[in-house]
C-alpha positions as CSV (number, residue, x, y, z in Angstrom):
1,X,-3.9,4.3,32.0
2,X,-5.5,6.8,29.7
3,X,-4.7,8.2,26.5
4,X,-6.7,10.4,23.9
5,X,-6.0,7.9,21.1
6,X,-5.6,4.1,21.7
7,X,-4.4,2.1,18.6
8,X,-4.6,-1.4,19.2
9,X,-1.7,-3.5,17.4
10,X,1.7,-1.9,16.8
11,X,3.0,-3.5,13.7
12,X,3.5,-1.8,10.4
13,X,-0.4,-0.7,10.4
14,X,-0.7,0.9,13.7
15,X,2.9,2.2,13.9
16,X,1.9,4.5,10.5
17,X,-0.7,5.1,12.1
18,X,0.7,6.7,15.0
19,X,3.7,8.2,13.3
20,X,1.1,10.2,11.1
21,X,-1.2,11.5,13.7
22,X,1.9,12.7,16.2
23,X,3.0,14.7,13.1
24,X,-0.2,16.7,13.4
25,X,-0.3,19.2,15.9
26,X,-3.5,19.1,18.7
27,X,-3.5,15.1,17.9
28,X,-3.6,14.3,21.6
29,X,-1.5,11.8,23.2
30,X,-1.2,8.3,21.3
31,X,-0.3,4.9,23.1
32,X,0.2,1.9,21.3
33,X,-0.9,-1.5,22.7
34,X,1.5,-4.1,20.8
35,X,1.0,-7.7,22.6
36,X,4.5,-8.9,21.1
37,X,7.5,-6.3,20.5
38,X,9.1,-8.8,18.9
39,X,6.7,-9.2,16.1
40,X,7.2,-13.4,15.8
41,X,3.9,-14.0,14.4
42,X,3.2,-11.1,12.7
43,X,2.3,-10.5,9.6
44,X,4.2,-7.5,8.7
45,X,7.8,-9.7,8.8
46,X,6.6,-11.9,6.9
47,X,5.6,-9.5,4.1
48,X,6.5,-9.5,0.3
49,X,7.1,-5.6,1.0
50,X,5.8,-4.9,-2.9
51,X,4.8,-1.5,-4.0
52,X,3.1,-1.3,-6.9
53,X,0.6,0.9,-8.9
54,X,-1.1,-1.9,-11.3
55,X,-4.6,-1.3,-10.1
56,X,-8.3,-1.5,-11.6
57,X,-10.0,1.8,-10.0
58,X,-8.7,5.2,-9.9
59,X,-9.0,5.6,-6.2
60,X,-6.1,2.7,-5.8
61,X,-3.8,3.9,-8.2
62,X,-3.5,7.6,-6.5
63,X,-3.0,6.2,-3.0
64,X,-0.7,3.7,-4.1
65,X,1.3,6.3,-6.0
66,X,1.1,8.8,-2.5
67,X,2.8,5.2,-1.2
68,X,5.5,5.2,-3.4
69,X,6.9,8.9,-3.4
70,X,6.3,8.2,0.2
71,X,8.5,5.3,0.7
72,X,11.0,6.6,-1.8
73,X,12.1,9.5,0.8
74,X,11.2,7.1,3.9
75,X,14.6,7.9,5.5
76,X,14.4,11.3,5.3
77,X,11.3,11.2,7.0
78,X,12.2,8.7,9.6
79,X,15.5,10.1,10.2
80,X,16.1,10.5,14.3
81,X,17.2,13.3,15.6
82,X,20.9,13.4,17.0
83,X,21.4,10.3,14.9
84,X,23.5,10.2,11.7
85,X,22.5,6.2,11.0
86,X,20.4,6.1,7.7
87,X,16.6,4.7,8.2
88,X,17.1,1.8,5.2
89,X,14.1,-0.1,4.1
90,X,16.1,-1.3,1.6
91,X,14.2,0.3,-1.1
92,X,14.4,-1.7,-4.5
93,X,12.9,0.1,-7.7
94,X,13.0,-3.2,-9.9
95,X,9.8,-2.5,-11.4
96,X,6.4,-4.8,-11.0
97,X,4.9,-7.3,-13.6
98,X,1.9,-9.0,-14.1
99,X,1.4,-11.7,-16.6
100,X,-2.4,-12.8,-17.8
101,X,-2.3,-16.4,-18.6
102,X,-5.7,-17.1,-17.7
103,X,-7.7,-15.4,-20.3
104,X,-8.1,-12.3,-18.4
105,X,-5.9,-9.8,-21.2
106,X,-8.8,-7.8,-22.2
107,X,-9.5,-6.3,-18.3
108,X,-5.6,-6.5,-18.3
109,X,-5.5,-3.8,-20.8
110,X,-8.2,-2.2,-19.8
111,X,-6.5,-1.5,-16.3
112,X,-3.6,-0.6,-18.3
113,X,-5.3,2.2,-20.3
114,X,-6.5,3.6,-16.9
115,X,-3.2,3.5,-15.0
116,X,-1.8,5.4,-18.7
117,X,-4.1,8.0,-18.1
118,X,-3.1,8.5,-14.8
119,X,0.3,8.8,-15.3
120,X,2.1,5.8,-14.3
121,X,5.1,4.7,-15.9
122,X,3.6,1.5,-17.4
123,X,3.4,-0.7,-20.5
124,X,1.7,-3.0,-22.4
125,X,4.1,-6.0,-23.4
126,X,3.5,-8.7,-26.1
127,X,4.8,-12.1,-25.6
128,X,7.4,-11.5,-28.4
129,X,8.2,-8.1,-26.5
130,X,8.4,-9.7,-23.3
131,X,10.4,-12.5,-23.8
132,X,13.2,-9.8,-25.7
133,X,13.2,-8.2,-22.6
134,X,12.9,-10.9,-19.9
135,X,14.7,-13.6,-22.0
136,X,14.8,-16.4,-18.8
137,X,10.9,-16.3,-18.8
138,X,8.4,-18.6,-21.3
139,X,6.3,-17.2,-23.2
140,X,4.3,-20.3,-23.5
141,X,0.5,-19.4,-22.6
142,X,1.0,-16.1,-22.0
143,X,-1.2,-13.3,-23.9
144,X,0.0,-10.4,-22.5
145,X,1.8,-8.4,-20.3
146,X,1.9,-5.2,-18.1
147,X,4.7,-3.7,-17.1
148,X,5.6,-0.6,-14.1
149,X,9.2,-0.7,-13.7
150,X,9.1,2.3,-11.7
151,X,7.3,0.0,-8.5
152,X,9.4,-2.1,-6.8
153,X,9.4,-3.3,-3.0
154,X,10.8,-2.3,0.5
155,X,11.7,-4.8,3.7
156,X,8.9,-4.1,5.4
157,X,10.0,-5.1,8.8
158,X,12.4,-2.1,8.3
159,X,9.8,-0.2,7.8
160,X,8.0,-0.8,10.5
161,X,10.4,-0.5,12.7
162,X,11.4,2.8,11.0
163,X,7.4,4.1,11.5
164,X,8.0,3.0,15.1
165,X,11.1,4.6,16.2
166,X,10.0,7.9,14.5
167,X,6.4,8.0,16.7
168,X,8.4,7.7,19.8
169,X,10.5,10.7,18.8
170,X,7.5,12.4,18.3
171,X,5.8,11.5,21.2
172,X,3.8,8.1,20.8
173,X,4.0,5.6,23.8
174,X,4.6,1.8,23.2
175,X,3.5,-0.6,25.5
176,X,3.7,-4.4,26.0
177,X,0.0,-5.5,26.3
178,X,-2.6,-7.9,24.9
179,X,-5.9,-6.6,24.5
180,X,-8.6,-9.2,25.7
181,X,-11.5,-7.3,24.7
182,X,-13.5,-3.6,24.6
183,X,-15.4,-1.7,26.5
184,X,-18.2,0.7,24.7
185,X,-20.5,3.2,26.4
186,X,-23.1,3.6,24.4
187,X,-22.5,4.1,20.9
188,X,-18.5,4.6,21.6
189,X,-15.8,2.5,22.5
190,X,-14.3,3.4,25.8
191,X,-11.9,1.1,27.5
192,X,-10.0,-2.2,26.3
193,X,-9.2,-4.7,28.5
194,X,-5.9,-5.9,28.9
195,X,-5.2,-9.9,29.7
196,X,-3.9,-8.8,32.8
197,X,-7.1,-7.6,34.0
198,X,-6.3,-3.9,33.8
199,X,-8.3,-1.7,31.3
200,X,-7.0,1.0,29.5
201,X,-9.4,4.5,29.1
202,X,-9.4,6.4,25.8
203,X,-11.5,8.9,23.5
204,X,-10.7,7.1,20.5
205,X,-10.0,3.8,19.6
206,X,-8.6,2.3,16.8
207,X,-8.3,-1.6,15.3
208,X,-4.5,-1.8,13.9
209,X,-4.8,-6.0,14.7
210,X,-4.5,-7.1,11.3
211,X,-5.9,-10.4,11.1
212,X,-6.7,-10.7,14.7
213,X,-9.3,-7.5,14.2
214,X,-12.4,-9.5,13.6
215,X,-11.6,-11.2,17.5
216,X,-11.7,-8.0,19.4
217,X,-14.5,-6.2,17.1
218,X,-16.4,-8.9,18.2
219,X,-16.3,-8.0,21.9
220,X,-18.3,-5.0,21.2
221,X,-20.7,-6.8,18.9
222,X,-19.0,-5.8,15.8
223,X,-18.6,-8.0,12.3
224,X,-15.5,-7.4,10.1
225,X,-15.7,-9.4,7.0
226,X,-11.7,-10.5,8.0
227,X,-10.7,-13.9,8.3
228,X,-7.1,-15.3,9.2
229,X,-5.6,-17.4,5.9
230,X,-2.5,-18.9,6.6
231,X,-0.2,-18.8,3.3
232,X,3.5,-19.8,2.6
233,X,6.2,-18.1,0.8
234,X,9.6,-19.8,0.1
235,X,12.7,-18.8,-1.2
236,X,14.9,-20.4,-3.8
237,X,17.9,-19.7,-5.8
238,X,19.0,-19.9,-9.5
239,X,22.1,-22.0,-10.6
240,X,23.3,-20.1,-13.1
241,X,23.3,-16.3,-13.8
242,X,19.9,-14.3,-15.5
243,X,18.7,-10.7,-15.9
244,X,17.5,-8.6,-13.0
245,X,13.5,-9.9,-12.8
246,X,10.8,-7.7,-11.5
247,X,8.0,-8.4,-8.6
248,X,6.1,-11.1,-11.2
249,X,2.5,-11.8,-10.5
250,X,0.5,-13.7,-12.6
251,X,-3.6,-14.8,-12.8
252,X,-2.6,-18.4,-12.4
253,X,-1.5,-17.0,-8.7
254,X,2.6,-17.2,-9.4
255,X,3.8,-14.6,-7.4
256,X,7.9,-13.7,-6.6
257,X,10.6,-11.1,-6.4
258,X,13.9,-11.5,-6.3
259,X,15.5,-11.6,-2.7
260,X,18.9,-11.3,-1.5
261,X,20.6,-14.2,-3.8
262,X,17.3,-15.6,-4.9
263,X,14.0,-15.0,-5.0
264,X,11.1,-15.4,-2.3
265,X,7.5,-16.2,-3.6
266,X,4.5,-19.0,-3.7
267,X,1.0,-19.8,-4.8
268,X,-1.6,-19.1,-2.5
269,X,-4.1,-22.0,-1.5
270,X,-7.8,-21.0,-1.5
271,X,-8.7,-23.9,0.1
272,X,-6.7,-23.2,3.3
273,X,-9.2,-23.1,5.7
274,X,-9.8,-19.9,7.4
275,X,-7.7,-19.9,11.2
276,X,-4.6,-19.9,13.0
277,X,-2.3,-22.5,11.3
278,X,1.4,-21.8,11.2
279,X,2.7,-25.5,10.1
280,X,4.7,-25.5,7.0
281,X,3.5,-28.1,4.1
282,X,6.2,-30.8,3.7
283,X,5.2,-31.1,0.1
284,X,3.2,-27.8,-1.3
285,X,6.5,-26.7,-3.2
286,X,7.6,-29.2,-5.1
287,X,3.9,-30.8,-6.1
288,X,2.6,-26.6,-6.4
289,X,4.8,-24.0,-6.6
290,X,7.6,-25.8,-8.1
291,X,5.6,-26.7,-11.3
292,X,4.3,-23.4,-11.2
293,X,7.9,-21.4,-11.4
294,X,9.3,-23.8,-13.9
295,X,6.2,-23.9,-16.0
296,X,7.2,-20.0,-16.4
297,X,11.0,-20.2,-17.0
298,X,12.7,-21.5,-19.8
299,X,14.8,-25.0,-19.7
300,X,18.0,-23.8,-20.8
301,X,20.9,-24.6,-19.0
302,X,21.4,-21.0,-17.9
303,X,17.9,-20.1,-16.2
304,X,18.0,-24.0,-14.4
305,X,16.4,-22.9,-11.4
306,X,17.7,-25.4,-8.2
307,X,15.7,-26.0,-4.7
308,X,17.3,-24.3,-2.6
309,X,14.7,-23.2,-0.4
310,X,13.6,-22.3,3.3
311,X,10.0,-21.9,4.3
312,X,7.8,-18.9,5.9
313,X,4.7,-19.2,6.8
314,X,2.6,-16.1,7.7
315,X,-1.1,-15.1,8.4
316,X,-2.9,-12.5,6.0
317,X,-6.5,-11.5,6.3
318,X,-8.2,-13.2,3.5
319,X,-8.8,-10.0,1.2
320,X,-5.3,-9.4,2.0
321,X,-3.6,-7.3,4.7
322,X,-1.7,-4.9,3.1
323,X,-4.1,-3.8,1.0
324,X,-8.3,-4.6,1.2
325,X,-8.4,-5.2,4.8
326,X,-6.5,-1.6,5.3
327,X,-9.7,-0.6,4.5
328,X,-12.0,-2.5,6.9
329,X,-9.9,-2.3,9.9
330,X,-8.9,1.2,9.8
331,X,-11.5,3.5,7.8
332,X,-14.5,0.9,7.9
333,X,-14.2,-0.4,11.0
334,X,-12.9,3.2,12.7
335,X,-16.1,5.1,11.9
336,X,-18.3,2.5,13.2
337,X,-16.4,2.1,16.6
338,X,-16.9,6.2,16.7
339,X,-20.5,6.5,16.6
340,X,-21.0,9.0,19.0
341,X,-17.8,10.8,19.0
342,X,-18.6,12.8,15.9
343,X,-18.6,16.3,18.1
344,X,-15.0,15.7,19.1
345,X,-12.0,17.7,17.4
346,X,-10.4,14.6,17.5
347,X,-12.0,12.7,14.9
348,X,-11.9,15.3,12.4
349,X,-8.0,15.3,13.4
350,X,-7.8,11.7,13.0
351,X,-10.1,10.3,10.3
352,X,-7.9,12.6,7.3
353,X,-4.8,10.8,8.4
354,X,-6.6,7.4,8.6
355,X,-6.7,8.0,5.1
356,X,-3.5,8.9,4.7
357,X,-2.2,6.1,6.5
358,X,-4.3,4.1,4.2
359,X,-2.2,5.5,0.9
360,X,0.6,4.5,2.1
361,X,-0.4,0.7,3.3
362,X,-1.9,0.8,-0.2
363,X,1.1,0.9,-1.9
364,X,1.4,-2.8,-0.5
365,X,-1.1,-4.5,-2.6
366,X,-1.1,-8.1,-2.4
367,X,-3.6,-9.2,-5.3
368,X,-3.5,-11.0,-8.5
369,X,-3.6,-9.3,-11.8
370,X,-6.8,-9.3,-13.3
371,X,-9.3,-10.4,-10.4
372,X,-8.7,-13.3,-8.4
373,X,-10.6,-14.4,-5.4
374,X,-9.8,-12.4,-2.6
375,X,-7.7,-10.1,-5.0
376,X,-7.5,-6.4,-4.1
377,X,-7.6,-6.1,-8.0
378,X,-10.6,-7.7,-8.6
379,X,-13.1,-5.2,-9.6
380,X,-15.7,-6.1,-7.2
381,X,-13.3,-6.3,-4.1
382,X,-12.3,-2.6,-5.4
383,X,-15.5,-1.5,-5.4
384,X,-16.1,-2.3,-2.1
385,X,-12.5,-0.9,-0.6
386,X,-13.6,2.9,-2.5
387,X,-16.9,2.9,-0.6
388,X,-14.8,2.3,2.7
389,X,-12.7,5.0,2.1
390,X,-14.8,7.8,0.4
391,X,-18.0,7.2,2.2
């Protein structure tokens, strides 16, 4: 099998991917390798789906904000022909919020005064102000906050599967296959072998496999900065009744949205060894997370939050999928895996929608605030993300 473009990993990364390039005409033909259709250990399910603009660099904010008007008319855009059924990502403009209570206010504001200047809807919250506002949260500890209530967050398994249907329409192929390892001639990357034994031929190859990318760059002698991190989210419910929160993030690592009738969220650990570990800790909720959410809600009788809670535990890269390692697997990584191919119309076809693709994965930041390890915030961590994509 042989195709002009072979993108390796079909989940939300990959199927963007190949929804944006069949949109350009003389893209060649695109197959997708995706080694499970059903996407059980992928990360994209398992997603917090958040769009936000609350970034440190320029470069960020503008991609993230091409995210959002992006998602905002998804179903227009993934609308099927001959088929009336709305594409629904379930898209929830409840506005984003992150909370320094780790000393970190000053670069706090500073990022606000950028993001101001560049025309996001945003705000700079006192604790008196905030607590008027979001009356179930303490303000205890808190310095400041920031405040983009025109963010808000999709499902992204919709999505995906959205991105996926719509590249079929236009042409993409799909196919069931796990991709062993790669093949380079020269300079280029040629063939990827299939666990089968079978190799598939291409021009142009390109790494969509998420946390699994640093594995197969490997093959060709390639290091990618990625590691798997296994972290947990859990969902819980409120007892009693309180205001419509938004997507809260704050420096201490709190993050959660409301979901359905309660909210999903955790604390990452940054001690979790780097690998493969789906097992779900029998006690990180109530002797982490727990204290962690009620440390940040008042006691009264009406915000009482109760455990009522089921467990998800998903793989992220450790400068976090959605957002840094966007980056290294599809603009870093890309160039270096098409050394030699410079001459051919198809990279100049495919590296502008790379970067596309990349605006709109953007949107999905995953970081803390102000500029926590492995933070796609943290002004070093951006830094490094620009250089990938500008050059």
């Amino acid at each position: 099998m042989k195709a002009d473009i072979v993108i390796i990993g079909g989940g939300i990364i990959g199927s963007s991917i190949a929804y944006h390039l069949r949109q350009l005409p003389g893209s060649g033909t695109v197959l997708v390798l995706e080694r499970d259709p059903t996407y059980t250990n992928a990360a994209t399910p398992l997603g917090n789906g958040g769009i936000r603009r609350l970034f440190s660099l320029p470069e960020n904010i503008q991609m993230a904000g091409y995210g959002l008007a992006f998602y905002r008319d998804f179903a227009r855009q993934m609308a099927l022909v001959g088929q009336s059924e709305r594409v629904d990502i379930g898209f929830r403009r409840q506005g984003y919020l992150f909370i320094s209570d780790r000393g970190g206010s000053a670069q706090m504001e500073t990022n606000f005064r950028l993001q101001e200047e560049m025309g996001v809807e945003v705000e700079l919250l006192q604790p008196t102000v905030l607590r008027q506002r979001f009356p179930s949260l303490s303000i205890s500890g808190i310095d400041l906050a920031v405040l983009s209530d025109h963010d808000g967050w999709i499902d992204p398994y919709a999505a995906l599967i959205g991105f996926r249907h719509k590249a079929i329409e236009l042409g993409a192929r799909y196919r069931k296959a796990q991709v062993t390892g790669l093949i380079a001639e020269g300079p280029a990357v040629r063939k990827a072998i299939l666990a089968d034994g079978s190799t598939v031929e291409g021009d142009v190859f390109v790494n969509a496999a998420g946390a699994w990318c640093t594995e197969l760059a490997a093959t060709v002698g390639l290091e990618l900065p990625v590691e798997p991190m296994s972290r947990e989210s859990y969902f819980f419910r409120c007892s009693q009744p309180i205001e419509a929160l938004p997507f809260i993030k704050t420096e201490s690592d709190l993050a959660f949205r409301p979901e359905g009738g309660g909210y999903v969220g955790g604390v990452p650990d940054w001690d979790e060894p780097s690998g493969w570990n789906f097992n779900v800790s029998p006690s990180r909720f109530e002797e982490v997370v727990w204290p962690a959410r009620a440390a940040g809600v008042d006691t009264t009788p009406a915000a009482y939050w109760t455990i009522r809670l089921f467990w998800a535990r998903g793989l992220e890269a450790l400068r976090t999928f959605f957002s840094l390692t966007v980056f290294q697997v599809t603009v870093s990584c890309m160039p270096r895996l098409w050394v030699g191919a410079w001459q051919s119309s198809l990279f100049r076809v495919v590296m502008p929608v790379l970067i596309l693709v990349v605006s709109v994965m953007n949107a999905f930041g995953q970081g803390g605030p102000t500029g926590k390890k492995a933070s796609s915030d943290n002004p070093k961590a951006d830094s490094v993300a620009s250089a990938h994509l500008l050059g």
